[in-house]
N, C-alpha and C positions, 0 to 999 in steps of 0.2 A: 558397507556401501548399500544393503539394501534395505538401510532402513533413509534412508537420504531421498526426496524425493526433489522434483524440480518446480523448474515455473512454464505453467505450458502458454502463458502469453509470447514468451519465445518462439514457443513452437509453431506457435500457428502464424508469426510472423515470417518462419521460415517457409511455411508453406504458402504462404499469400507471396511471398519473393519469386517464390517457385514457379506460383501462376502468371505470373508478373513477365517472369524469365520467356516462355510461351507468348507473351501481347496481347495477355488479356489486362484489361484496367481494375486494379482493385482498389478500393478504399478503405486505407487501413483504420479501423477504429477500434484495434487487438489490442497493440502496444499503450501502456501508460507513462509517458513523458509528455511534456509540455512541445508545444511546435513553435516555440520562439526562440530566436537567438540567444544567447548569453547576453545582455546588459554588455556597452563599449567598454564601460571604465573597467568595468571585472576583469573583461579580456585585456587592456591596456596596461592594470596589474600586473597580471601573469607576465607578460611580454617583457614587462620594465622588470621583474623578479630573474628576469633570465637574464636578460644584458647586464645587471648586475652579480652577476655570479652565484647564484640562490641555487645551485644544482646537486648538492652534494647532499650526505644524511644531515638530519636534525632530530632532535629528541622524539623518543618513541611516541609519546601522548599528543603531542605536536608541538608548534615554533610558540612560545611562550606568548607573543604579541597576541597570537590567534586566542589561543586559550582565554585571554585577558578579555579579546573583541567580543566571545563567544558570552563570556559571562556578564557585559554590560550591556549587549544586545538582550539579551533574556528579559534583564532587569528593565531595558529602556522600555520594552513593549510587553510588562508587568506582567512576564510567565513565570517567573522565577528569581530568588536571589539565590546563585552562589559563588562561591570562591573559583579561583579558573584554576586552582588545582585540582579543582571536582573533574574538570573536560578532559576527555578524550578522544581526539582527532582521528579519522580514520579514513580508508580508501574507499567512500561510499556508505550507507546508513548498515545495509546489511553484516559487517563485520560487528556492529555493536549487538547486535541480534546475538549471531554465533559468541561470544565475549561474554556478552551478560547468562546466558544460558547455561556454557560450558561452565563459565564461573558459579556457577549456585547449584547446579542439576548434576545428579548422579543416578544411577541404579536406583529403581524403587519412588524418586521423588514424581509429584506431579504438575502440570503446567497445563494453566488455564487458560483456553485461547478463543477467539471468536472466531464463528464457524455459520453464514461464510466469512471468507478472512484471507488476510495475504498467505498463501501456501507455505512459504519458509517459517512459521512458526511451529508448525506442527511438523516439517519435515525436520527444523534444529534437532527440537524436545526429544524427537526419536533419536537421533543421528546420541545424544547427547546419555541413552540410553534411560531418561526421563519418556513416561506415559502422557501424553498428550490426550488434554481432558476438553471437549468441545463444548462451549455455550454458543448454543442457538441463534441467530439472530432474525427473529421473526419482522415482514413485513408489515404485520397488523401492528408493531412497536416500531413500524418504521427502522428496522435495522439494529436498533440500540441492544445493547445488552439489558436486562432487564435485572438490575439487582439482586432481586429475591432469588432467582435463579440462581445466581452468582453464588450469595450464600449459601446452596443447596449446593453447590459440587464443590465447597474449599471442604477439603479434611486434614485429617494431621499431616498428611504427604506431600501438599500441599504446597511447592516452594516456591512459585510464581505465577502471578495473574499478569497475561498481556490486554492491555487496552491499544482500540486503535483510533482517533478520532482527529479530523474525520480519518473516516472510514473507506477502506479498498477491501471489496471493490466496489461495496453499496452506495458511497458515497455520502453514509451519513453520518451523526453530528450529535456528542454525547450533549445535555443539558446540564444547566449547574447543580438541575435534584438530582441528575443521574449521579454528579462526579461525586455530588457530597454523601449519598447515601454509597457508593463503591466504596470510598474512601473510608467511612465508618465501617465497614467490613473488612478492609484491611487493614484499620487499627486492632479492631477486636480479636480478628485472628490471628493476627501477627502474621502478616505476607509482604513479601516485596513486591511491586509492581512495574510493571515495563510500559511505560505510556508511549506509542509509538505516535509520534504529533508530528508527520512529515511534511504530510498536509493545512499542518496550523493556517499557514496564509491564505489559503485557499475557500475561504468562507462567504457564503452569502445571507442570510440571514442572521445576521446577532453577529457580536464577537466570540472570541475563539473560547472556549472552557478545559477546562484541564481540574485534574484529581490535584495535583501540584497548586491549585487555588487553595484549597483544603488545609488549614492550621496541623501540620504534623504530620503529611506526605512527605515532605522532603528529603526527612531522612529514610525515608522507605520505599523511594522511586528512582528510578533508572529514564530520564527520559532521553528519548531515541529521536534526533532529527539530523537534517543536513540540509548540503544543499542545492540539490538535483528540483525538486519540484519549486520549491519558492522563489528561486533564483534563475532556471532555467536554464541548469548546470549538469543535466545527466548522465554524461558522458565525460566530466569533470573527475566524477568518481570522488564525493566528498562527503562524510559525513561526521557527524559528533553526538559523543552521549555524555551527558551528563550524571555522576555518579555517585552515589551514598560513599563517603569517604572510605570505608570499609574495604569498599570493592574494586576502589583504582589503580592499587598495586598489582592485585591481580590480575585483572583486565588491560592493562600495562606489560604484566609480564606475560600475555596471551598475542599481543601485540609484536612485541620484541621474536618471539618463536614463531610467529607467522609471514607476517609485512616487514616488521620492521621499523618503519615509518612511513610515513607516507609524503607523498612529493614534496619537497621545498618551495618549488616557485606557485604548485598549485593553490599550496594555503595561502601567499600574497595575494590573489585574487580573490580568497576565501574572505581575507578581512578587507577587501573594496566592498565584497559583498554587501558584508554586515554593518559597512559605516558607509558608504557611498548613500548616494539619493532613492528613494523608496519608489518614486511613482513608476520606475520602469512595471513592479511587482501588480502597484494598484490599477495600472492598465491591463495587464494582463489577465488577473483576477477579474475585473471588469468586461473584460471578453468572452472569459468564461461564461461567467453569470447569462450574457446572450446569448453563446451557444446551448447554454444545461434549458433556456426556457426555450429554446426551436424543436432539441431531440427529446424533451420531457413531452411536450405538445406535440409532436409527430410520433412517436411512439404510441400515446395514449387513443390516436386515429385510427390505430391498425387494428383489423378483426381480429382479434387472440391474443393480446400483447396489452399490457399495462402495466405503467410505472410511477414508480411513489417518486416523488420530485426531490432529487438528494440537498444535501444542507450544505455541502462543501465536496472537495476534491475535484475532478474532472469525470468523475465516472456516471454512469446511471445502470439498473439492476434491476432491466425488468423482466416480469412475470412472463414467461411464454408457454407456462403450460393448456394456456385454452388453444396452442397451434395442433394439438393430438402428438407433438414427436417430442423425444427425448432432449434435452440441453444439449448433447453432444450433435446431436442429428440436427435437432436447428442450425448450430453455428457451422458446422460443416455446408448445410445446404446454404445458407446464406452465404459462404466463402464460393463456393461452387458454384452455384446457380445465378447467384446476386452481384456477385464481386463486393461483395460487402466484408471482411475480416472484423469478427468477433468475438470472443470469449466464450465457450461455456461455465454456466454457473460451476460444475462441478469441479472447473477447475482450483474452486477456493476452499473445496471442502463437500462433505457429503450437505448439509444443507443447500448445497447451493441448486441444486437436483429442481429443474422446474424454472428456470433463470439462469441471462446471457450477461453478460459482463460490455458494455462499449463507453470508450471513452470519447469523451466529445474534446479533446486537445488536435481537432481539426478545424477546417475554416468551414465557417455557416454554410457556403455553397456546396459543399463535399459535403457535410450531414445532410442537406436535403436532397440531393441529388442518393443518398445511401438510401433515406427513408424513400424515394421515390423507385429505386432497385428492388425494395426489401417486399414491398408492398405489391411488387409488380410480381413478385416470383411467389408468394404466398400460398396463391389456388395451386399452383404446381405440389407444393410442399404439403398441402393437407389432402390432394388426391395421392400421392402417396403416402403419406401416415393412411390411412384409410385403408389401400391394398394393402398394407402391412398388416394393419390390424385384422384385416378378414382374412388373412393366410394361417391352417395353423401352424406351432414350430414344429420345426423338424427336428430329431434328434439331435444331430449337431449343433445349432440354434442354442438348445437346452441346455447345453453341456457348454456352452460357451464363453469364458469368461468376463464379467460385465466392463463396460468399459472403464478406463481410469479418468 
């Protein structure tokens, strides 16, 4: 257990409740979910799945139909061809993570993740008894992974590269030279890859790109989605990976000793999802896009604070090391002082050190009303970084464990 680490957007959700519970007003922009309802017909689904009787077990990978929906879906919106024996259905996207991990990674193996990056990659790797190996994701490359790198840390131990695109929490958005030049590196070297595409819909500039474009990924990528972000399903608890034929039994039989299966009547909404009408998703996304150009624009107004304008997802990732305080100390003080609830970078990983995490899956009046909080409390926050800084430490101080 103490190699398992968590997710602290939780936690500071807990604590912004907390402050909440007291009648102070906070605006949450911790948590990463969408703030729209589910789509009618999805929920109409599910409901007609019930009164029909759909409550009992069904196959571990899931209900055959799904499976089917899953793999013409892919193909309709030219991500992928494969077989629906390839899919595996599951109780949200994170089980495919633990599944595909458990199933490759041993003692000794290595797994290559982006850092900053969603937390449970490198908390599995560990848990998994696999070394968890960081590529950088530098702002001057706008987030991306940067190939050469990439080939700088595979070695012969080497047993998975995770991509994430877009990206959490930066937000940003591999290019087609990114995916084709990654791609030629895990031909060459012989690596599996984990394309974690949860965020595919979620794009504003260009269409979506993926390593799986790439002639002869296929058989060497695991890709990971659901349908909590594009469908505005989070609580649904639904997700699916797609799998190198290799690996389905296993990961089937990881399945079966865990879950089990997962709901019956939820996956009938799963395939409203996937075949029902699209424009609920392209308004949605569309809204987005308005809120990312309000808090990218308001953010970059503020003294100490600057952000690269993300390429997809809900999130933005900006720079707060001109405010003189640590990641942790900003979002704390903005939670406190501001009633603003945000991320520290550091919760993605040690790169993220110098950078706060917020998502804009809130309405345009609640981001501006944050940046008008955030901006207000500022002078406060760097006359204390200031007294901090002229104080020297004290012993204790020194001896003090840095923060997580």
């Amino acid at each position: 257990m103490g190699r398992l680490g968590t997710e602290s957007a939780f936690e500071v959700l807990a604590r912004a409740r907390a402050l909440e519970a007291t009648g102070r007003k906070i605006i949450s922009l911790g948590i990463g979910e969408p703030d729209f309802d589910t789509p009618a017909h999805i929920v109409e689904a599910a409901q007609q799945a019930l009164r029909d009787g759909h409550t009992h077990y069904v196959p571990s990978p899931g209900i055959p139909e799904l499976r089917e929906a899953v793999a013409q879906f892919l193909e309709r919106h030219g991500r992928m061809r494969a077989g629906p024996d390839q899919v595996v259905v599951t109780p949200g996207a994170k089980p495919i993570m633990f599944y595909a991990i458990l199933a490759l990674c041993q003692e000794g193996d290595e797994v290559v993740y982006p850092d900053p990056g969603f937390p449970m990659y490198e908390s599995i790797a560990s848990f998994a008894g696999a070394r968890p190996v960081p590529i950088r994701l530098r702002e001057e490359n706008e987030f991306r992974i940067d190939p050469d790198e990439l080939a700088s840390l595979i070695t012969d131990r080497t047993k998975l590269v995770i991509l994430s695109s877009p990206e959490n929490p930066c937000g940003s958005a591999l290019t087609k030279d990114d995916c084709e030049r990654i791609a030629a590196i895990a031909i060459e070297r012989d690596v599996t890859v984990m394309s974690d595409e949860v965020y595919w819909a979620i794009r504003y500039d260009g269409p979506h790109t993926s390593v799986l474009d790439v002639d002869g990924m296929a058989e060497r990528t695991i890709l990971l989605d659901g349908w909590s972000k594009t469908f505005a399903m989070t609580g649904w608890r639904l997700g699916f990976g797609v799998f190198p034929e290799p690996l389905v039994e296993p990961v089937t039989r990881l399945v079966i000793n865990s879950v089990s299966c997962t709901s019956a009547f939820s996956q009938y909404g799963a395939m409203a999802a996937l075949t029902g009408p699209w424009e609920p998703v392209g308004e949605m996304v569309a809204e987005f896009r308005r809120r990312r150009d309000v808090i990218v624009d308001g953010l970059n107004r503020l003294p100490g604070i600057s952000c690269v304008e993300p390429g997809g997802a809900f999130y933005v990732f900006p720079n707060v090391s001109g405010l003189g305080a640590s990641s942790n100390e900003v979002e704390r003080h903005f939670l406190e002082q501001a009633g603003v609830a945000t991320v520290s970078g550091t919760a993605f990983g040690h790169h993220g050190d110098g950078y706060i995490r917020l998502s804009y899956a809130n309405s345009v009046e609640n981001i501006r009303d944050a940046l008008e909080a955030m901006e207000a409390s500022l002078a406060e926050l760097q006359r204390a970084s200031a007294t901090y800084a002229a104080e020297p430490p004290s012993a204790e101080a020194g001896q003090r464990a840095p923060a997580e």
